[in-house]
N, C-alpha and C positions, 0 to 999 in steps of 0.2 A: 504494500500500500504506500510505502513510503516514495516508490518511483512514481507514483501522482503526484507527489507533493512537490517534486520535481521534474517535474512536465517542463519539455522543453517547450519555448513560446513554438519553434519551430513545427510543431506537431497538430494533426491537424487536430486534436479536442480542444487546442488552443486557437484554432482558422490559420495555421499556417503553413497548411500543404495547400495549391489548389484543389480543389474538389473533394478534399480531404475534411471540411469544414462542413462541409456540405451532407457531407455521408456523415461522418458522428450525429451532427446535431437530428439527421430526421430517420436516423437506426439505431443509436444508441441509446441506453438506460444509464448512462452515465451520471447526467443528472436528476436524474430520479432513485439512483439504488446504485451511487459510487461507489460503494466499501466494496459492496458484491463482486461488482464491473471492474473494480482495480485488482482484487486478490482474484476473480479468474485468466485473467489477462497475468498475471505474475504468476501463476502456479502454471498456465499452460507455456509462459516463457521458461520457466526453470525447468520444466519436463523435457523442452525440446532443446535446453542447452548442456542436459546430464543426459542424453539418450543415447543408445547403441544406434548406430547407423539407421538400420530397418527401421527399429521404433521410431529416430526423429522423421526418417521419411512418411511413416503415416500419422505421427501426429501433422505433421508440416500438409499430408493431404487433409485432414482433417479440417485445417484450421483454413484452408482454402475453401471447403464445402460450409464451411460457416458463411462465409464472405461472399461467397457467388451470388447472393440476391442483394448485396446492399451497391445499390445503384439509382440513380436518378437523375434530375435536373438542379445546378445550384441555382442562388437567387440571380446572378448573372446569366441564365439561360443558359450556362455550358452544363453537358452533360457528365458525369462522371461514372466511374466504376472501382470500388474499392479491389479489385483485383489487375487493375491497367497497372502493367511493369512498372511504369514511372511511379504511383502512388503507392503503390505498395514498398517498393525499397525507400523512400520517401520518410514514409512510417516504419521502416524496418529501422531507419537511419539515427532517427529519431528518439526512439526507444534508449540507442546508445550514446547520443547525446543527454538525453538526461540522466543514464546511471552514472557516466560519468561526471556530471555537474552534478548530482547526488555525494557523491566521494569523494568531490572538492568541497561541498558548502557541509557535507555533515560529519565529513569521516576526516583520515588520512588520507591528503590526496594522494593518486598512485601513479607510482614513478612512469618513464617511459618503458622501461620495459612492461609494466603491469600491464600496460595502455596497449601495448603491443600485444599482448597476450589476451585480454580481453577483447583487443579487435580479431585477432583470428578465432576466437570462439563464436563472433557476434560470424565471424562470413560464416560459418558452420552453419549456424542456426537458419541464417538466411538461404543456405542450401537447403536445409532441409524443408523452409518455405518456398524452394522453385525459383528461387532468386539468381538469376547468375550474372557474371557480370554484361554478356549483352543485352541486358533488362534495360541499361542504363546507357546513359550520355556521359562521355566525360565528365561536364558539368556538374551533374547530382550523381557522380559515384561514391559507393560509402568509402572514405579515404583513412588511414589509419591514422588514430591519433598521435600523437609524439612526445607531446610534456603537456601536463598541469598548466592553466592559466596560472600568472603572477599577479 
């Protein structure tokens, strides 16, 4: 629960994915039953980042079959799909922006190496979500972190 508390602005339950804003607000229970909505979102992230290969890959098809209907129109008339390459790693990306602003503002920050090590766990997980890197643009590739803000 505490990775909500550290929500990066980035993310779309905060409107800062495209279309990503869009989908939380009219498929989410987020703000109606947060607590619920943050521990299953953290218990299904921990599962698929302590998994045996097989398992992450059905949990990761799993949590796709979740996702396949939240789609619609935002208030700007664009359409969105929470499963469209770009917003999904988007929100994959995101997720790992704020553990790690979590472990700068509550913890130990963690060194570069840590940062390292948690980024090749996060591409892990991201495989096991279908994520690869031609999902992506140069631009929005999840890139590894290096050091700790000062």
């Amino acid at each position: 629960m505490v990775l909500l508390a550290g929500l990066s602005p980035r993310h779309p339950a905060a409107g800062g994915a495209p279309g990503g804003g869009a989908g939380v607000a009219q498929h989410s229970v987020y703000r109606t039953d947060l607590w619920q909505r943050g521990y299953r979102t953290l218990a299904h992230l921990q599962r698929l980042a302590h998994a045996d290969p097989a398992d992450g890959e059905r949990l990761g098809r799993q949590l796709r079959r979740w996702h396949r209907d939240i789609h619609g129109v935002d208030s700007h008339g664009r359409p969105y799909h929470a499963l469209r390459p770009e917003l999904f790693l988007w929100v994959h990306a995101t997720y790992l922006d704020s553990i790690l602003t979590l472990w700068d503002l509550c913890g130990r920050p963690l060194d570069a190496e840590e940062r390292r090590q948690l980024y090749r766990q996060w591409l892990r997980v991201g495989r096991c979500l279908g994520l690869r890197q031609r999902n992506s643009r140069p631009t929005s590739t999840l890139s590894p972190p290096t050091s700790p803000p000062r």
